[in-house]
Phi, psi and omega in degrees: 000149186222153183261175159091181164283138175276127163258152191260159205217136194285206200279321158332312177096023173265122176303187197283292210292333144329308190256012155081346173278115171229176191287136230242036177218350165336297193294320186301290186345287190288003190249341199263313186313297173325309180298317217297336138340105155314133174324306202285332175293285191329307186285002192259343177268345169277338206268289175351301189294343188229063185306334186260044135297322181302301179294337199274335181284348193257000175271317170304324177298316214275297162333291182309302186291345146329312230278311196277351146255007149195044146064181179335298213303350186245328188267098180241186176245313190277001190278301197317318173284302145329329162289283160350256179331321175321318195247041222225232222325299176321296194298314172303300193263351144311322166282339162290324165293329192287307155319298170323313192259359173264345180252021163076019163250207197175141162235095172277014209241359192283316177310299172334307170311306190301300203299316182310316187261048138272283195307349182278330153295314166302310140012271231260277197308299172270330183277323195250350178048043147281122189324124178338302168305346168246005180279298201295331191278339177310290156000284168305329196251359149288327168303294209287306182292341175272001149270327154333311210282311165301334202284322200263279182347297160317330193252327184277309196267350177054068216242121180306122174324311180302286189315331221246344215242342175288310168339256193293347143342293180297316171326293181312323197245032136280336185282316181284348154310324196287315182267320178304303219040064196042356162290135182288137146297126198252155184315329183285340195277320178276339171298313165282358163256307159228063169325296165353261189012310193264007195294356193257002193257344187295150176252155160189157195271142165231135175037249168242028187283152144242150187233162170249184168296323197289312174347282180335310180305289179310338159295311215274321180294323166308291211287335160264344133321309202292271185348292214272354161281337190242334164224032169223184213297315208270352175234329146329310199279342142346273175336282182340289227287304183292001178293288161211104195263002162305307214277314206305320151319321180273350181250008163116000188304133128320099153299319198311295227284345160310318192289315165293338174291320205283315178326290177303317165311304203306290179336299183313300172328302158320335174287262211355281153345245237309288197327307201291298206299326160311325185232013145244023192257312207119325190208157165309136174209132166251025164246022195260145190023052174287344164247037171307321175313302135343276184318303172312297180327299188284342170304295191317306213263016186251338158298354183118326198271151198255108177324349152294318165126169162093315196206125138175218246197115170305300169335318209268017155287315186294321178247027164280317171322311178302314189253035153241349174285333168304295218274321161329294209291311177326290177300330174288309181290340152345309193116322193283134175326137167282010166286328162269016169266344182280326193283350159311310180302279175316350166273342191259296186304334159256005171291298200293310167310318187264001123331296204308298194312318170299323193300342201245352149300347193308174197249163168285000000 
């Protein structure tokens, strides 16, 4: 009696794949599957493969189709670049959400995070008159500990992401009522006192485009996420962890302390933010972008990303961000009311969900 699988064995006594032979029809087989595809299954298996392709075609249909419903006043060099600066603030914390939502959570609480490490910065700098230098990174590190602060809820207490961030959503912004008192830093104040503060709101002309620093900034802060996601061990595990976080586990991950990392970069970002959003408001306000969160979200999921976790495209926030900034400035030189420029928006936000859903359907 032989135990095992029998192998068949050449005049040698060597199985076929031993003896360099296999089968000569693999390839057709699979060449034949491939034709075997529809045009439309192709694109849905390239689309799959590329998630920020989705936001860059719907952003070009939408360009266009602007150009040919209100003519020359908006595909401008200076319209184009306004809508930019327009989406600066939308565009940060959209790229802090996207991190958050590739592991298969939601942060409503991020617009909150921004305004708090404003006002600690505005705060900090004019009222208590501590040197700029030492208001902004304070800034940066109430942002990193109040997403630490979500990250640890979630990972410890093991607590749903929507529930913790709805929470401290409310938290955050009774402490910036609480510390601010309800009062705005006003733009003449931060000029005489700690100007920097404003230093991300300065403009400058490329032809007749005008940009701010803070644009710069958000390119510059996009193309290094995309970086460190795509190409180190810690943004692999990113994915993994939104994928599956049973396997991801199992394959050696800390999920708990990745989630917290992740929690925290998102928070750091949001610092980020409060600095650029200082100096593209003028001034502290602590009733400013209280639904900015909203706004991310929808950047995020018209970007391409998928609310399941696992897949999309740091990239394709930044050009979901774009195409809600289109489809404004567009409906506005338009003529159109803003109630329908919001219910535009919302047709575009399940437009973009039922992509994402076809897309997650793709055949293996």
């Amino acid at each position: 009696m032989i135990d095992g699988p029998v192998k068949a064995t050449g005049s040698s006594g060597a199985s076929n794949s031993e003896a360099g032979l296999v089968d000569p029809g693999a390839d057709s087989i699979a060449e034949f599957e491939e034709n075997r595809r529809s045009a439309l299954q192709q694109i849905q298996h390239f689309l799959h493969g590329n998630p920020a392709m989705v936001p860059v075609i719907i952003l070009v249909i939408s360009v266009i189709a602007f150009r040919l419903i209100a003519g020359d006043r908006f595909f401008t060099a200076f319209n184009l670049s306004l809508i930019i600066q327009q989406v600066t603030i939308i565009g940060f914390l959209a790229c802090a959400q996207t991190l958050i939502v590739l592991t298969a959570g939601i942060d409503l609480s991020i617009a909150a995070i921004m305004v708090l490490a404003s006002v600690v910065m505005g705060k900090f700098a004019v009222v208590l008159g501590i040197h700029p230098a030492i208001a902004i990174p304070a800034g940066f590190l109430i942002g990193t500990l109040s997403g630490l602060v979500n990250g640890a809820l979630v990972t410890r207490l093991r607590l749903p992401p929507f529930i913790v961030t709805l929470g401290t959503w409310n938290i955050f912004f009774a402490l910036v009522i609480w510390y601010s008192g309800s009062q705005s830093i006003r733009s003449q104040d931060i000029d005489k006192i700690a100007p920097s503060l404003k230093f991300f709101g300065e403009r400058f002309s490329v032809g007749g485009a005008v940009f701010t620093y803070g644009s710069v900034l958000l390119v510059l802060v996009f193309m290094v996420v995309w970086y460190v996601l795509n190409n180190t061990a810690w943004g692999r595990h990113v994915y993994a962890v939104g994928d599956d976080k049973e396997a991801a586990e199992l394959s050696g991950i800390n999920t708990d302390r990745l989630l917290l990392s992740v929690y925290g970069v998102a928070g750091f970002i949001a610092g980020i933010a409060a600095w650029v959003s200082i100096g593209r408001v003028g001034s502290v306000s602590p009733q400013s972008f209280y639904d900015a969160n909203l706004d991310s979200i929808t950047a995020v999921v018209i970007g391409g990303t998928s609310l399941f976790g696992g897949r999309g495209s740091i990239l394709g926030a930044l050009f979901g961000a774009l195409i809600v900034g289109v489809f404004s400035s567009g409906l506005k030189i338009a003529g159109v009311d803003v109630i329908w420029q919001r219910f535009a928006i919302g047709c575009l936000i399940i437009l973009a969900v039922g992509i994402d859903q076809w897309l997650r359907r793709v055949s293996a």
